[in-house]
VOFI-381095 format. One line per 8 residues: number of its first residue (from 0); their letters; for each residue x, y, z of N, C-alpha, C, O. Coordinates in steps of 0.1 Angstrom, whole numbers, plus 5000, padded with zeros to 4 digits. Example, Ala and Ser with C-alpha at 12.3 -4.5 7.8 and 13.67 -1.06 7.14 Angstrom:
0) AS) 5132/4943/5078/5123/4955/5078/5132/4967/5078/5142/4967/5085 ~ 5128/4978/5071/5137/4989/5071/5129/5000/5079/5134/5011/5080
***
This chain:
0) XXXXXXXX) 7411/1146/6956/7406/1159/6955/7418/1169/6953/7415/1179/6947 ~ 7431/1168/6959/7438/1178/6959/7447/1176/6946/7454/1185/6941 ~ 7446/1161/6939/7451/1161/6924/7441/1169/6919/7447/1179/6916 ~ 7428/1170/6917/7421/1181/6907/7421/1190/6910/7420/1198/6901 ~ 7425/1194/6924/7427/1210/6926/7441/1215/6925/7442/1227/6925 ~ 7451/1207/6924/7462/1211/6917/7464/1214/6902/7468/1224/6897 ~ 7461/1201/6894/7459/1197/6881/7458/1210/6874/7467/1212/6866 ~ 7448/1218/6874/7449/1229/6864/7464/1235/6868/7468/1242/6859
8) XXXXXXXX) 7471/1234/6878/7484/1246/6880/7497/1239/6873/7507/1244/6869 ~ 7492/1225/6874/7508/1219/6870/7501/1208/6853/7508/1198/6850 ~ 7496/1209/6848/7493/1202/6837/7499/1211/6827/7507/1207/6819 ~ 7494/1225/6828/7501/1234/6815/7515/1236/6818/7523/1240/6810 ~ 7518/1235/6828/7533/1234/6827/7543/1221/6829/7555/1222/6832 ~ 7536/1210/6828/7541/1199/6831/7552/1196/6816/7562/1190/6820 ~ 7553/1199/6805/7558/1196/6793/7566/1204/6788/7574/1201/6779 ~ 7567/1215/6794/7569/1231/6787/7583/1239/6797/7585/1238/6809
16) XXXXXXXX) 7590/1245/6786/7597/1255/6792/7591/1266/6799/7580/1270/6797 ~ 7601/1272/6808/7596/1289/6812/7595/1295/6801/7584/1299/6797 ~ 7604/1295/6795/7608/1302/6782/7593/1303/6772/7586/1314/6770 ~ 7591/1291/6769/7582/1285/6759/7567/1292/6766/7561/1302/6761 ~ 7561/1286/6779/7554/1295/6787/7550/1308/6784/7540/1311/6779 ~ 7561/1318/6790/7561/1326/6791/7556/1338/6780/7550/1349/6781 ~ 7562/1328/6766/7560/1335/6752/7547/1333/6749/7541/1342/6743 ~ 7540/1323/6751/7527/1320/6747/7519/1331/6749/7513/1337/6741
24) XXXXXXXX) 7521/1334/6765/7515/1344/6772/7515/1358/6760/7506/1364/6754 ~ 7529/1359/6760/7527/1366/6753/7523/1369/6743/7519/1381/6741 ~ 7524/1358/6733/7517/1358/6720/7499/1360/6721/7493/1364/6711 ~ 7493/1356/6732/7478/1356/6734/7475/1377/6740/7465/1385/6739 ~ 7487/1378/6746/7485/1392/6756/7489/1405/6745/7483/1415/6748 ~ 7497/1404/6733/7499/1410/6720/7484/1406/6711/7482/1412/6701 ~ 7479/1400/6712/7468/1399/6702/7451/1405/6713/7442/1411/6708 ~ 7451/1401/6724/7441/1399/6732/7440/1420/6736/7429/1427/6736
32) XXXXXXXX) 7455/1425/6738/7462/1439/6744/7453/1447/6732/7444/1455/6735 ~ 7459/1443/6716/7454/1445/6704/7436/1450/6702/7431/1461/6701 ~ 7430/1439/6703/7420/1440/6705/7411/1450/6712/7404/1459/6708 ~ 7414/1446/6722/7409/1457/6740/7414/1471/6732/7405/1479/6728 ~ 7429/1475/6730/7429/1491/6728/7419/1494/6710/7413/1505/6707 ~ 7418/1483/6701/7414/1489/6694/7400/1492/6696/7394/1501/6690 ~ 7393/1484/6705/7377/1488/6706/7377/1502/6714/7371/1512/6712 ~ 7384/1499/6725/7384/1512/6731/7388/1528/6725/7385/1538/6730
40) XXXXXXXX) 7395/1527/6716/7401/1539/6709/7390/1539/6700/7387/1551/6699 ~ 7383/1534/6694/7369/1535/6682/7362/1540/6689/7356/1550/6687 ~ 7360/1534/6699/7347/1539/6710/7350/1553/6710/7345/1561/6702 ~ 7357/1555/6717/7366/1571/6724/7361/1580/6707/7352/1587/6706 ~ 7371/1576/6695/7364/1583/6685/7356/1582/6677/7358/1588/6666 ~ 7346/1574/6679/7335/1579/6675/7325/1587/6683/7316/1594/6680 ~ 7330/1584/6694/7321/1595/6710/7328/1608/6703/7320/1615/6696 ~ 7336/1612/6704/7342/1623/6697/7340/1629/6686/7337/1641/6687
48) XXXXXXXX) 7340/1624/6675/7340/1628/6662/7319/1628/6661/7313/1630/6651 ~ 7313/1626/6670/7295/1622/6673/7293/1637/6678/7285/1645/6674 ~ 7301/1639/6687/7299/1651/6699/7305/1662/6696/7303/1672/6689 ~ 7313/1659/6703/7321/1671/6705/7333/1678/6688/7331/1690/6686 ~ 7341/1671/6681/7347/1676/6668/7335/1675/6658/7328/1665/6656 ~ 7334/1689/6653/7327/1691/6642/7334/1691/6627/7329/1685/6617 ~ 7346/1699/6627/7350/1701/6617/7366/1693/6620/7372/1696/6630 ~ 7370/1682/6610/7377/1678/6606/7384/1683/6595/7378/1688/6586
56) XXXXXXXX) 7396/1681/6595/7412/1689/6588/7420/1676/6590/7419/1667/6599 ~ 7428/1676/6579/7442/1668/6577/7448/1668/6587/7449/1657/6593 ~ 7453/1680/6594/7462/1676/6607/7452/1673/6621/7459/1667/6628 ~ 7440/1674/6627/7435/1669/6633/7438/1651/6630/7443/1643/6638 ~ 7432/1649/6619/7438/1635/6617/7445/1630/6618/7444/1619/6622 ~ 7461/1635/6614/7471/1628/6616/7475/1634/6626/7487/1637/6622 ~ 7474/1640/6639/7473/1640/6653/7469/1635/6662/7473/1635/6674 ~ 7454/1626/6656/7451/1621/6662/7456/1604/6658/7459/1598/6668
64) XXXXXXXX) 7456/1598/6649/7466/1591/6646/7479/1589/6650/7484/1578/6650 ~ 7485/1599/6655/7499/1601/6660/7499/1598/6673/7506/1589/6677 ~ 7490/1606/6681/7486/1597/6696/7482/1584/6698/7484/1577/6708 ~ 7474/1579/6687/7464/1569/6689/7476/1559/6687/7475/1549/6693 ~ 7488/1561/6679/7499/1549/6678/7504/1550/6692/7502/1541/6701 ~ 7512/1565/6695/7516/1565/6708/7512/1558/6719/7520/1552/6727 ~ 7494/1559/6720/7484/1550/6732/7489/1542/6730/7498/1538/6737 ~ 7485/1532/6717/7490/1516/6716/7501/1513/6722/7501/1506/6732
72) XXXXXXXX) 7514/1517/6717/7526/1516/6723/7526/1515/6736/7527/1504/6741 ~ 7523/1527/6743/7522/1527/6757/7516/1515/6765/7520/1507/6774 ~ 7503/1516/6758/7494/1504/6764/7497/1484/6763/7494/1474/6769 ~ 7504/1486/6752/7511/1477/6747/7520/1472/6756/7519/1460/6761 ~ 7525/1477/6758/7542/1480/6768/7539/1471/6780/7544/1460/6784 ~ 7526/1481/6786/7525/1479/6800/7516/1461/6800/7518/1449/6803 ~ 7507/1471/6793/7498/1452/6792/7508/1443/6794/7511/1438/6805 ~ 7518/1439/6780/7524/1427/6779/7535/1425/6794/7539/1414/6798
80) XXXXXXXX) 7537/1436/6800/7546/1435/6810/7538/1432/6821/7542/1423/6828 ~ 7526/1437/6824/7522/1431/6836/7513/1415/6832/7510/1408/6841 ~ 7511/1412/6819/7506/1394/6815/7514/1387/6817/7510/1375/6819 ~ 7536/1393/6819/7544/1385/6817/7545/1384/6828/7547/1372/6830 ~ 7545/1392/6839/7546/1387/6855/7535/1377/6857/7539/1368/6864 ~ 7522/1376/6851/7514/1369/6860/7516/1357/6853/7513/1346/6858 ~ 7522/1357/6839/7530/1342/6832/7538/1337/6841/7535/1327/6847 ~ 7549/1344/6844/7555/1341/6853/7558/1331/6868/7566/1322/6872
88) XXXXXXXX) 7546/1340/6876/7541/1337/6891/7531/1323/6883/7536/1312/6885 ~ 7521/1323/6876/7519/1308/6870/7523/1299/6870/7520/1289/6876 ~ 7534/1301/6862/7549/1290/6862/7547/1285/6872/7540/1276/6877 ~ 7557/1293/6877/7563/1290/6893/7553/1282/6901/7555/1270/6903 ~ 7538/1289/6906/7527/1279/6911/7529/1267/6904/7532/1256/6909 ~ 7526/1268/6889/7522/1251/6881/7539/1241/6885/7538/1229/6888 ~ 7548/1246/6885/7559/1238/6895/7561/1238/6901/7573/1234/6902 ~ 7555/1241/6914/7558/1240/6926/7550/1228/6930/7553/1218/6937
96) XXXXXXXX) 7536/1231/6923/7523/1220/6927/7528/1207/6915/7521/1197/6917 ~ 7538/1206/6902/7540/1195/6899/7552/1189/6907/7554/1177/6906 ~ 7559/1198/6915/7567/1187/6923/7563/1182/6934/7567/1172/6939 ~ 7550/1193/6942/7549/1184/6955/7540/1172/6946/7537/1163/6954 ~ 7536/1171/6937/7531/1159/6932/7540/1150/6930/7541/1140/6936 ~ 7549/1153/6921/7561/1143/6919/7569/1132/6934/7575/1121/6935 ~ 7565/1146/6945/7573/1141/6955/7560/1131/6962/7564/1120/6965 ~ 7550/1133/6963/7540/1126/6970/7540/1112/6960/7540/1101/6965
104) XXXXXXXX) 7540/1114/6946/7540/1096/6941/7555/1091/6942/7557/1079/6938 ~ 7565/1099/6948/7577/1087/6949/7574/1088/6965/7577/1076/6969 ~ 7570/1094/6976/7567/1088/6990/7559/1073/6984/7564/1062/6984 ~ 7546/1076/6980/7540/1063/6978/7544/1055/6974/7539/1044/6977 ~ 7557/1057/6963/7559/1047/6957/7570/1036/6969/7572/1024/6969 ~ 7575/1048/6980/7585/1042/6988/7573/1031/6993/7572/1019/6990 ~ 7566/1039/7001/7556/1032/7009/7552/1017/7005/7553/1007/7011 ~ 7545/1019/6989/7552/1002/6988/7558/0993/6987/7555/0981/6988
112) XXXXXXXX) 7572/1000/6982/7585/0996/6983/7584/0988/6998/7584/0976/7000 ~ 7584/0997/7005/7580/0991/7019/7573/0983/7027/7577/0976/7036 ~ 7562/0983/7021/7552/0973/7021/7557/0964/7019/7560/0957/7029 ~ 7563/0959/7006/7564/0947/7002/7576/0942/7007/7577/0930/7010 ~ 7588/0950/7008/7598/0942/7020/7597/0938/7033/7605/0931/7038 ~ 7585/0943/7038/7579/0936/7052/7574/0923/7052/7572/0917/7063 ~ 7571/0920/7040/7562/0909/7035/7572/0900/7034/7582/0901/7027 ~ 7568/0889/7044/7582/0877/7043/7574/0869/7035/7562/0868/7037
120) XXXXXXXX) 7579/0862/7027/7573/0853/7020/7574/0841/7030/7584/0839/7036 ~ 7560/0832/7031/7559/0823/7044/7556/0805/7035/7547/0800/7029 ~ 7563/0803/7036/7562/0785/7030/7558/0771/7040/7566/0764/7047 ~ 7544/0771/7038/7542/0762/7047/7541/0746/7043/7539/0740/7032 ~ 7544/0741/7055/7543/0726/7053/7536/0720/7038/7540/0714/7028 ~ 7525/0724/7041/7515/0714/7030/7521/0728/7012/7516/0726/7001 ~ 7529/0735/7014/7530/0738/7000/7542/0733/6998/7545/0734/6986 ~ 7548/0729/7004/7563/0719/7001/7558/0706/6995/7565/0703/6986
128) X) 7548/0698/6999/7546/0685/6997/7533/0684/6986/7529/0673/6983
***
């Protein structure tokens, strides 16, 4: 039971660099970041440009464009920085729980190391003859 309840923590990191890790994260947290601000900025204006702005102008537009990169940026920034910490603390959990695995199959493996040097091999009368 505690191999399946480990197993998700140390299988994705069993093969893999931090490095390599780490970037994934990021590669999913730059597309996933992407996503989330673009729905939410459409939302935001079309609630806006529905309600409240009536009359649209050139520079309204590209002011509001000018922020709406700025948001990204910002939002961007932070997302990928706080996905990379919890990439991070990941890691670290998925190797921590693949070495106390590592370390529990070389106990066992002592254990029958052990076992079997206890084991005297016993030769009796009738298997000699």
């Amino acid at each position: 039971m505690e191999e399946q309840k480990d197993a998700r923590y140390y299988i994705p990191v069993a093969n893999i660099s931090k490095k390599d890790y780490v970037g994934a994260y990021g590669i999913i947290a730059f597309i996933i970041g992407t996503v989330i601000y673009g729905a939410v900025f459409l939302g935001i204006m079309a609630l806006l440009f529905n309600t409240v702005i009536v009359n649209v102008d050139e520079v309204t537009v590209l002011l509001i464009g000018v922020l709406g990169l700025l948001g990204y940026l910002f939002h961007l920034f932070f997302y990928m920085m706080l996905t990379r910490k919890r990439a991070i603390k990941r890691y670290a959990r998925g190797k921590a729980a693949l070495e106390r695995r590592l370390a529990a199959i070389d106990e066992l493996s002592d254990m029958y190391a052990r076992e079997e040097e206890s084991r005297s091999p016993t030769i009796s009368m009738e298997d000699l003859f």
